[in-house]
N, C-alpha and C positions, 0 to 999 in steps of 0.2 A: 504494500500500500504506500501512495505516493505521501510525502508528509504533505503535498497541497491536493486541496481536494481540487479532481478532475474534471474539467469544462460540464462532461456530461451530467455528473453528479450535480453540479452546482445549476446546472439550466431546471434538473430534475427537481431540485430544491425548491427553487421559485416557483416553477409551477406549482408545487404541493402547496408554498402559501400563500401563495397570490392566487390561483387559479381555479383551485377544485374546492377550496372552504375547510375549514377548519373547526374543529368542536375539542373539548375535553373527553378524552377514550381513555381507557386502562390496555396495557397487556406490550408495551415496548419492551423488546430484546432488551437486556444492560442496561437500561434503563428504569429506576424504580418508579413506579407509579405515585403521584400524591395519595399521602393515607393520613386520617384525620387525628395527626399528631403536631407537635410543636414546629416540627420544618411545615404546615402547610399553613399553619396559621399566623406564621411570624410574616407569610409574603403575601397573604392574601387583602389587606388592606391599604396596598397601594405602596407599602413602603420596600424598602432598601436595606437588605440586613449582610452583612458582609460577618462571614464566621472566617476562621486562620486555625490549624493546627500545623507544630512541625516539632522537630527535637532541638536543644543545642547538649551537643557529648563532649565530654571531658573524661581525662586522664587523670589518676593521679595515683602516687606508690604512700606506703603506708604512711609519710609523714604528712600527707593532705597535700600536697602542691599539686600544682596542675603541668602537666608534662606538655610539651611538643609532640604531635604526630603527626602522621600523613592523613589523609582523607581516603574514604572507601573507594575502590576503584571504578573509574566511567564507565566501565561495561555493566554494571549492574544498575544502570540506567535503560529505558528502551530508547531504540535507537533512534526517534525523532526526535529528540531532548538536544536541542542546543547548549552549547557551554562559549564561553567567551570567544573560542578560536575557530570551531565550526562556523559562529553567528558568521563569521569573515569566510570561509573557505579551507579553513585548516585542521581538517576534521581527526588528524591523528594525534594533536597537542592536547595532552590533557593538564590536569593538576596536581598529578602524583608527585613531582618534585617539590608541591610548596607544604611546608610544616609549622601547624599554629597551636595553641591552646583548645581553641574552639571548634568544633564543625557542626555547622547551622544545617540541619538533615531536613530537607522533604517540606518546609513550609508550603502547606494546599491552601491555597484561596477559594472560599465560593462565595459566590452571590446568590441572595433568593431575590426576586422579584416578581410578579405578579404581571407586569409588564414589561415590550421591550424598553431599554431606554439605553444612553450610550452614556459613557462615563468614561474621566482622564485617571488613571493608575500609577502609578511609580512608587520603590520603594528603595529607602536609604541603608546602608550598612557603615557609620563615623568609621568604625574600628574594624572592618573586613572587609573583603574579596568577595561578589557576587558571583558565582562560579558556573552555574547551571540553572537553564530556566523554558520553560514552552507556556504558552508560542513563543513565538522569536518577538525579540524586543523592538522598538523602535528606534535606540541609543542604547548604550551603557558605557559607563566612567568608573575607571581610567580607560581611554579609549586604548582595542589590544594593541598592542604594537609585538610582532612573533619574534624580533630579535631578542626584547626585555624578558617573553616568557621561554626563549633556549638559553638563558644565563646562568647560570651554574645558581644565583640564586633564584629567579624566577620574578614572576610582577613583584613589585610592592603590593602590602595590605592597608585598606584605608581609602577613606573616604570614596567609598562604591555605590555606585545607585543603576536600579535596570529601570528604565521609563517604557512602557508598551501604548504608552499614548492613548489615544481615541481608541474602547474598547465595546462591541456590542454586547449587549445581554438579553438572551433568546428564553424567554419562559420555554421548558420540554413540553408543555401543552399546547405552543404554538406549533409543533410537528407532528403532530397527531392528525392525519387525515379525514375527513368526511366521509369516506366513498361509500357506495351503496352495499359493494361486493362485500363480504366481511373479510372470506380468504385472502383477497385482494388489499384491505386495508392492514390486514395483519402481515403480508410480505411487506407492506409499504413500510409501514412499522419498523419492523426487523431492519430493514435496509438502511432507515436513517439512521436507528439506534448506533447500529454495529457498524457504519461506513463514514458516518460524519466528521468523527475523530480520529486520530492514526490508529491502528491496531497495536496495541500492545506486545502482540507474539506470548504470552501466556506470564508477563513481568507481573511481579506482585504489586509492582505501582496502578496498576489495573482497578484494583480494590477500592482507590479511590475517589472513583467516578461511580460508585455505587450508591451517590445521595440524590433528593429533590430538589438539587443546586440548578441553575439557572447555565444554558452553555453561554460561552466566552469565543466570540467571534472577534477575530483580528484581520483587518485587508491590508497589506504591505504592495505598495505601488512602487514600481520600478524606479531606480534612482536613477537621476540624470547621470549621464557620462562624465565620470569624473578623472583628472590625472591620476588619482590613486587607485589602484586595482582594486584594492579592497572594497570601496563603494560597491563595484561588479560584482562583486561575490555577495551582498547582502540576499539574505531571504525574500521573494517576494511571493503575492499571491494571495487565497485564503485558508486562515487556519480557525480549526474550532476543536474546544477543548470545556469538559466541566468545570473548571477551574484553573486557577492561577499556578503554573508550577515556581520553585527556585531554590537553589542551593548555593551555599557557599562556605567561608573557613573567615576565621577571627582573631583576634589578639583583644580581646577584653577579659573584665573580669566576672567571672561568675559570681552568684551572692553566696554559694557553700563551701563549703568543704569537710572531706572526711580523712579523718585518721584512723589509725589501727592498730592494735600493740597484739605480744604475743597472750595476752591474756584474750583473745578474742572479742572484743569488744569496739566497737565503733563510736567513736565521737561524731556527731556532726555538729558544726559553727554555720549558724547563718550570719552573714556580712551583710547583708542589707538593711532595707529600710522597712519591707512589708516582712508580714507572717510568711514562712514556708509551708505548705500546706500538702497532704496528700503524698506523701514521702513512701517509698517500699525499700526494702532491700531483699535481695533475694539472691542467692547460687545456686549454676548449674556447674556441677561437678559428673563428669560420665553423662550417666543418666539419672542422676539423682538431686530434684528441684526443690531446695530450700527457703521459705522466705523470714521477715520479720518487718512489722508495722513499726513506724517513726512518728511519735505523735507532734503536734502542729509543733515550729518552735519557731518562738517570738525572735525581734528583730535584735542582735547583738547575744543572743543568748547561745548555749552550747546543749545537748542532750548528748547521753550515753547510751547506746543502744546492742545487744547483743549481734553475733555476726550471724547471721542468717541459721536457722537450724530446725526450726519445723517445716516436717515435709509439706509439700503442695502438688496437686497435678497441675498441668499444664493449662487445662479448660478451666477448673478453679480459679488460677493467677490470671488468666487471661478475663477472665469475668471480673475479678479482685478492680483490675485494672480500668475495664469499660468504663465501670460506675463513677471510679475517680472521675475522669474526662467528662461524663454526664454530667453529674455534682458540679463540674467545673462551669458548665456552660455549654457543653456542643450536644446538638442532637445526634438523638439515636444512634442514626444511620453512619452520623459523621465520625464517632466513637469509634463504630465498630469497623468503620474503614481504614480510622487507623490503628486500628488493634493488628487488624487483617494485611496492612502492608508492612508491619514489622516485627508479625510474629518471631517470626525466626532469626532475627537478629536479636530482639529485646531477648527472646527466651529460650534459646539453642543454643546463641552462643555459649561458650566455656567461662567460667567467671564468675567474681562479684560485683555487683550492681548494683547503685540505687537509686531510682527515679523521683522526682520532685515536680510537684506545679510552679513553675516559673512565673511570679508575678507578674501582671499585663505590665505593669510598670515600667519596669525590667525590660519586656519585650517593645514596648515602643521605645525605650528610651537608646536602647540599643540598633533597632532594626524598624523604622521608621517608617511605616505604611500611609499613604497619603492615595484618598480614593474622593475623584471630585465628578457631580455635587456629594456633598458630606453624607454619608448611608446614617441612615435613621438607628443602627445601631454598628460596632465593628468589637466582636469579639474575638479573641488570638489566647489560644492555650497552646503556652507549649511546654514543654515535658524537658526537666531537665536530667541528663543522665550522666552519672558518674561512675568511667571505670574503674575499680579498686582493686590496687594490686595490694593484700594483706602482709601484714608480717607474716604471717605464715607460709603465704605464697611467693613471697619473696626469698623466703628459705629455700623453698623447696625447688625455685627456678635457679637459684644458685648452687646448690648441687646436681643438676643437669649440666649449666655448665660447665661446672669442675669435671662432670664424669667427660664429656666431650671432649674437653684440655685433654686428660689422663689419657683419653682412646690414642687422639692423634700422637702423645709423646711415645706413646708404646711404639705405635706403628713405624716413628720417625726410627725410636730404637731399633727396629728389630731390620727397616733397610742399611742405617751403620753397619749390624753388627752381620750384613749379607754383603760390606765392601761397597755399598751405594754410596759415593761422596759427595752426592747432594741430592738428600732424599727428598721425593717433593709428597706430601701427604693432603689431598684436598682438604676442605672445610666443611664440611658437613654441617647444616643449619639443621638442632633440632627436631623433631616432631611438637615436641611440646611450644617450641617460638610460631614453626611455620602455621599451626594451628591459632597462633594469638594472632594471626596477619597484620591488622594495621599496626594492631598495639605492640610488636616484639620491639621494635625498635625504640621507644620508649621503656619500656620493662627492660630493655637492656642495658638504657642509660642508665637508669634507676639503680640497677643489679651491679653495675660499676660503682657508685657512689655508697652502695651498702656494703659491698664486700670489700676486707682487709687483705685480701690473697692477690697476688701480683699473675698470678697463675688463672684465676679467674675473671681478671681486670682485662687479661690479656687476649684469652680467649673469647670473650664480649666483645672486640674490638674488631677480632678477627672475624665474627659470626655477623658483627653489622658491615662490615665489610664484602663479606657474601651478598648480603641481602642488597645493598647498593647495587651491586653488578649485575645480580636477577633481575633488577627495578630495569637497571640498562637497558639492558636484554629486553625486555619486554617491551620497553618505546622503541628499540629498532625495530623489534619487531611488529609492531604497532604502524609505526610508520610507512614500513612496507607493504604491509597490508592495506593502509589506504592509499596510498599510491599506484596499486597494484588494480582497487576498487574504482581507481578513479581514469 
């Protein structure tokens, strides 16, 4: 599927609402039908409600700091999802080289409205990199420039804003056919549902266009000819999507932090101004899903909290979870969309976690959403998440690495003592690191600063050292591939 919808489709569209009439019907493909809950009653009286969920994740090793690391890799995006270098043409530069505190995950925008109407959008990040976003923008700052992102250190972070300009907003009950046929109205159905948007390919970002959000039509008009190539390469055409996509990575400060000692116990500090509210921690170790409640804790204050230890299933925590988000402000639907797009991250992965309601405060004051004329309401819950490397787990990564030291000094030994005089012994990266993916290289810095062993300091160096050169590997190899696509 093309990321622009096709001349045909699009003539097929207008006819559907211009031509043959239109009424309120049930039964769209992928598309939920209005049901007489809080999303139908919030758009039904004329106004403008704009809701926001997304994550920002943080790092940090037993002593609470918050570490540097890389962002989760672009291919776990679907592949109509622009990022800063595609928006230009440069579809194989991603953002794996840059390393921050923060990573701002999946902010979805929707609008409910009742009516169409057109609205100006744009939204700021002071203190980060706007990195990924659909539809395609109409601007965004710092404009790219591809020599600054091949730099060894990559863009600057700071002062980022994506503008998508003049935006339409299409009630799903203005695509709903009239026709007399039923069968016929129900293929018509199907066909908008499922073809109006890019396909997915079965990405779990999918999940969330499964509300009674309002779609999001963009028309990007061909740019004048300009001397800079890049103009030429801009996106044009039309895109339609349920919502607002965007991503990106930060250097600010979060309002918590958690500590860990070998007593098992967790500290959290909240640094800020408001209440921390709706707090969990939970480990998955193997297969076996531990959680512990954090009750609210006031602004400047500290709780003690055991480290995770009553069992949980999965559909339990996951349910645990919906309600907060509910409680918080988003409906239903928009809950469990995003429960449903990060199952497997929030709760497969390996680790200790603990998630937090991030004060709206917080999120405007940081990530600045500007939506004009002003929506009669704008709600933004996002979910703050902390990875926690324990004392305990700290330990335990630092005897992996010593065993790893010991392996290769063997092996070095036993080619000396075969008359090799310059034995070369590869670096073997872990299973337990390659398994922590974004986070080893952080857990590794950390695992340097905890350990007194010169022997373990050493072989941390050498293991991020490997990992650098896989990363390598993997953008020529990337490179080639779209080169190769193109």
């Amino acid at each position: 599927m093309s990321r622009r919808i096709s001349c045909r489709m699009l003539v097929a569209l207008m006819l559907l609402v211009s031509g043959i009439g239109l009424r309120p019907t049930s039964g769209l493909a992928q598309v939920s039908p209005p049901t007489e809950d809080s999303n139908t009653h919030a758009a039904s009286t004329g106004k403008l409600i704009v809701h926001e969920w997304g994550t920002f994740t943080t790092f940090s090793g037993s002593n609470g700091v918050h570490l540097d690391f890389r962002p989760l890799r672009d291919q776990e995006l679907p592949h109509f999802v622009f990022d800063r270098a595609s928006q230009h043409g440069y579809h194989w530069l991603g953002k794996g080289r840059l390393k921050t505190r923060v990573r701002m995950e999946t902010p979805i925008t929707y609008f409910y409205t009742d009516e169409e109407r057109k609205i100006h959008v744009d939204v700021e990040f002071p203190h980060g990199l706007l990195t990924e976003f659909y539809p395609p923008v109409r601007s965004q700052s710092p404009p790219f420039d591809e020599t600054i992102a091949m730099s060894a250190e990559g863009e600057p972070i700071g002062n980022a804003k994506l503008d998508w300009g003049e935006i339409t907003l299409i009630p799903t009950a203005n695509l709903r056919p009239a026709v007399s046929d039923p069968h016929t109205a129900r293929l018509l159905g199907e066909c908008l549902a499922t073809r109006i948007y890019p396909d997915a390919d079965g990405n779990h970002y999918d999940a969330a266009r499964h509300t009674d959000s309002a779609l999001v039509h963009i028309r990007l008009n061909p740019v004048e000819p300009q001397a800079d190539s890049m103009a030429s390469r801009a996106p044009t055409g039309d895109y339609f999507e349920k919502f607002l996509f965007y991503r990106g990575i930060g250097k600010f400060d979060v309002p918590v932090t958690v500590t860990s000692n070998n007593e098992r116990t967790l500290k959290v500090t909240n640094h800020g101004k408001e209440v921390l509210r709706g707090a969990i921690v939970y480990r998955m170790h193997g297969e076996t899903l531990t959680y512990g409640m954090v009750p609210d804790i006031q602004a400047g204050e500290t709780v003690s909290v055991a480290e995770p230890h009553r069992p949980i299933d999965l559909d339990t925590l996951s349910e645990l979870m919906r309600q907060e988000l509910v409680d918080a402000g988003l409906y239903e639907k928009e809950a469990t969309a995003m429960i449903r797009t990060w199952a497997s991250s929030w709760f497969m992965e390996q680790g200790t976690r603990m998630f937090y309601l991030v004060p709206q405060a917080v999120t405007d004051r940081e990530l600045p959403l500007h939506v004009s004329p002003r929506p009669d309401e704008i709600l933004r819950v996002m979910v703050g998440r902390v990875e926690i490397m324990s004392a305990a787990e700290e330990q335990r990564l630092i005897l992996v690495v010593k065993q790893a030291a010991e392996q290769r000094t063997n092996e070095m030994n036993q080619q000396l003592a075969q008359g090799i005089e310059h034995p070369v012994v590869p670096i073997i990266v872990p299973d337990e690191f390659r398994d922590l993916g974004r986070l080893a290289e952080p857990a590794l810095h950390r695992l340097r600063e905890v350990s007194r062993e010169t022997l373990v300091r050493d072989e941390a160096d050498a293991i991020l050292a490997q990992l650098a050169r896989d990363r390598e590997v993997e953008e020529i190899q990337a490179r080639e591939a779209a080169q190769a696509s193109n």
